[in-house]
N, C-alpha and C positions, 0 to 999 in steps of 0.2 A: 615501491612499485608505481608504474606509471599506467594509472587506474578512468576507468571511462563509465558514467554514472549518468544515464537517460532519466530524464524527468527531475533532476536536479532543481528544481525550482519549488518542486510538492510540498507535500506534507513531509512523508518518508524521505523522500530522496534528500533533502537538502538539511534532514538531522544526519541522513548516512554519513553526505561530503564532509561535516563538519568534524565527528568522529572520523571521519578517514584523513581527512588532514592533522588531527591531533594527533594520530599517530604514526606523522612522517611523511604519507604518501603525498605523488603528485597529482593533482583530479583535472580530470577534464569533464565539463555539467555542459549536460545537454539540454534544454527546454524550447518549447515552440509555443509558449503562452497559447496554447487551447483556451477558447476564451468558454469553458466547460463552469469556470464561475469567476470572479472580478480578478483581473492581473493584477491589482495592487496587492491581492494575500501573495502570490507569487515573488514579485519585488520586493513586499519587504522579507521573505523567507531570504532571499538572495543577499541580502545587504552585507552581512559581516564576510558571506565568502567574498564576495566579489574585494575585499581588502587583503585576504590573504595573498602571499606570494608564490603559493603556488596551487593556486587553484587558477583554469583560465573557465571563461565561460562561454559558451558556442551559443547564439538564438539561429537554431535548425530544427528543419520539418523533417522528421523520417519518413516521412511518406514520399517525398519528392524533390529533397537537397539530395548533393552526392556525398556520400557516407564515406570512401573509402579513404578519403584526405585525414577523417577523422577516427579513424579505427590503427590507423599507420603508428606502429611503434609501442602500443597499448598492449600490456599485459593481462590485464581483467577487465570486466562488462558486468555494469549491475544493469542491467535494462530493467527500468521499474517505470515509464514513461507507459502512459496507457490511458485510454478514457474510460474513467470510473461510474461506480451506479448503477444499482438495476434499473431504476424507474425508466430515468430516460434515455436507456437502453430500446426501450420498447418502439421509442417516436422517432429516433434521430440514427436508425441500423448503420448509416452511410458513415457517420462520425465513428459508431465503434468497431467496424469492420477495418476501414481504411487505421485509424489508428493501433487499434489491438492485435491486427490481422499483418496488414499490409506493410506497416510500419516495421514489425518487428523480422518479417521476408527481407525487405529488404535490408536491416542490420544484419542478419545473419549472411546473406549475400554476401556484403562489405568483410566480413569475418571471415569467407569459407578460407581464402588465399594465404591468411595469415600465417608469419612466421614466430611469432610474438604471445600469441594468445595464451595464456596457463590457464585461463577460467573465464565461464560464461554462469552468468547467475540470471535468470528470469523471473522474476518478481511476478507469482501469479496470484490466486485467492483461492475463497473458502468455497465462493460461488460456483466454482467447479463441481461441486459435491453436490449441488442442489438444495431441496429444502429440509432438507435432515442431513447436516454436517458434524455431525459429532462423531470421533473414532480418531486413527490413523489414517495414513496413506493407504490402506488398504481399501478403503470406504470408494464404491463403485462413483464413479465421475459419473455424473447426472443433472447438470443445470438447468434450469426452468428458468432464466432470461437472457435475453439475447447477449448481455455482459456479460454472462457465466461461461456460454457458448462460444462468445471471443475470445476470453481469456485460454480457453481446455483448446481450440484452435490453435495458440500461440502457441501453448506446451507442445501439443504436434510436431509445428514444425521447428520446435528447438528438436525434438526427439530425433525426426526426421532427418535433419544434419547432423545429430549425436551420432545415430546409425550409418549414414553416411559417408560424412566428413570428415569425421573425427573428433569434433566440437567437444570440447570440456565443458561440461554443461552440468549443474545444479539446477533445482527447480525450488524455489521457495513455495507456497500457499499460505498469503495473510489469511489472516482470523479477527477482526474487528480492532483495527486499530485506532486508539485516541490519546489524548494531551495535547500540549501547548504545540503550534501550528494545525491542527486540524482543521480539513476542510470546511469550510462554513457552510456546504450541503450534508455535512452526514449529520447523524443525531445529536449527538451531546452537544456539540457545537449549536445547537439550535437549543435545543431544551437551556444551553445556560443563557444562550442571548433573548431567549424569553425572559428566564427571570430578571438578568437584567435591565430589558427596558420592562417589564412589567407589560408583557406581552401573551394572547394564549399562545399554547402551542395546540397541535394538531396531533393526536394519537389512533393510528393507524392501527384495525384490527382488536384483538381483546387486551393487548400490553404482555400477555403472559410467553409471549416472544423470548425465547432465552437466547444471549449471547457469550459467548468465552472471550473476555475483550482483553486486549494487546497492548499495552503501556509502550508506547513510543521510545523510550531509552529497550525496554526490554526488547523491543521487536528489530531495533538498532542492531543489539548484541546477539541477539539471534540469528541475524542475515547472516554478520561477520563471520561469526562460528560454522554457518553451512556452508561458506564459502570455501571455508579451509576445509569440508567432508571431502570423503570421496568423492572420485567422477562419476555423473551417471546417477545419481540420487535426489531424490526428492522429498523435502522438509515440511511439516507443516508449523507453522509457525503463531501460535498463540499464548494468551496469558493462565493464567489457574484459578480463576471468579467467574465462574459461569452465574449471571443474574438475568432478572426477567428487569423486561422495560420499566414494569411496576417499582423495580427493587433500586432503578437508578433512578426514575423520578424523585422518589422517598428520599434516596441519599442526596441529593442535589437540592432537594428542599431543606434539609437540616444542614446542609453549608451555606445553604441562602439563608436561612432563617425567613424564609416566605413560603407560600404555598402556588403552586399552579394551577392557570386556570386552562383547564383541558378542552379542547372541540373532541369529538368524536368522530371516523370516516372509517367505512371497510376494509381490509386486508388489501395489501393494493396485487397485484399481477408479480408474480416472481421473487415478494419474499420471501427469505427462508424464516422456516419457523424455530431452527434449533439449530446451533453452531456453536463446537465447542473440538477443540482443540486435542486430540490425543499427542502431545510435542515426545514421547518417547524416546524416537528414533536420536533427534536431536542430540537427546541426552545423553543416550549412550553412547554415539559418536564424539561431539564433544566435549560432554558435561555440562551443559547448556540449561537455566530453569531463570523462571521467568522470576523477580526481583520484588515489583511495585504492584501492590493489591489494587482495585479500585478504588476504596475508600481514599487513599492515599491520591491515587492517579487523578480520581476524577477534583480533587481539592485542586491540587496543581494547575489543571485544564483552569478550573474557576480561575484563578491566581490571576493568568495567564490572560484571560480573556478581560477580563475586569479591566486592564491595560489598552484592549483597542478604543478605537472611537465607536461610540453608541451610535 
């Protein structure tokens, strides 16, 4: 299929292209280097595609290139291009409206015409749920940051043209994704680059924070699977290790074989406090479960990172 994957450059997106070229397809990767953290994590995620033959690579802004040269002839849409984060969600509204919001209007614009289209997939999250995300899709949308707020926006107006126009449309909801590319703003990626350079880290709140976290190969196969669901549904998409902050410190220290040295600061504005994955649905659509425990995951991530420059 000749397949069209926004934010190709990511974390997510640019494990998807590579699984989606392994098996046949032709991709078209989208990115606009957001300089939301260093372009070089970006570039080097691009490196091996950018060799394949049929991968091409587009650097456009959805907010304000013309779309419809590159939607022509595309069969499916992983739109996962988005500015991530609650934190600075809070300070920078302008960055995640126009990206999370506006970006994704006008893709779907670009789409409404199409003669080609089999499937729209929306890459959303957990943060739609608020700060108590544990359940199914059933669990009332209630965000508490303005990131949460953008993302449940974007499902809108997929909805909106579902209702509409016709739009073949899945909804994914991440659930705490990590491993090898991880952004170097979320947690783990931080708590190992501490240990590595022998650095504190900053522990926000009491730690007793629990997360349902997503192993990167699994969250891969997950997507894939919801893609080929029914039209008109929506997946949540997490791993089966629901632990507290407390409980990956501890493990990250027994692969370090070192100890961290902790700062302390309060709960910041729009964490959630509990997110954990009811994948069900998934599963009984397409027999879907998730593979790699943390223990395992979060070794890997070390592996992985131990490799960049300090």
């Amino acid at each position: 299929m000749n397949l069209l994957v926004t934010g190709c450059a990511g974390f997510i997106g640019s494990h998807l292209c590579e699984t989606l070229l392994r098996a046949g397809h032709t991709v078209v990767g989208i990115d606009s280097f957001v300089p939301y953290y260093p372009e070089t994590y970006k570039r080097a995620n691009l490196r091996g595609l950018l060799e394949h033959p049929q991968f091409r690579f587009v650097q456009a802004d959805l907010r304000t290139d013309p779309l419809e040269p590159l939607v022509r002839d595309i069969e499916g849409i992983y739109h996962l291009a988005a500015m991530p984060g609650l934190v600075k969600s809070w300070t920078d509204f302008d960055g995640y409206w126009t990206c999370n919001v506006l970006a994704t209007q006008r893709l779907l614009e670009a789409v409404r015409t199409s003669k080609t289209l089999k499937r729209f997939l929306y890459g959303s999250t957990s943060s739609v749920y608020g700060k108590y995300a544990s359940g199914d899709e059933t669990l009332p949308t209630r965000p508490v940051s303005p990131y949460g707020v953008t993302k449940l926006a974007g499902e809108h107006l997929c909805r909106a043209h579902a209702e509409n126009f016709g739009l073949p449309l899945i909804v994914v909801r991440f659930f705490s994704v990590y491993g090898p590319r991880q952004r170097p703003d979320m947690a783990y990626h931080k708590f190992i680059r501490a240990l590595l350079r022998d650095e504190p880290i900053t522990l926000c709140g009491d730690g007793h924070q629990m997360r349902g976290n997503t192993y990167i190969d699994d969250c891969v196969e997950a997507t894939l699977q919801a893609m080929e669901g029914p039209i008109g549904e929506t997946f949540n998409i997490g791993g089966a290790d629901p632990v507290s902050v407390w409980d990956v410190l501890h493990k990250l220290e027994a692969i370090a074989g070192r100890k961290f040295r902790i700062l302390r600061e309060p709960e910041r504005p729009g964490d959630q406090r509990q997110t954990f994955a009811d994948t069900g649905k998934l599963t009984r659509h397409r027999g879907w479960k998730p593979k790699v425990g943390i223990d395992e995951g979060l070794a890997r991530q070390w592996e992985w990172q131990k490799t960049l420059p300090l």
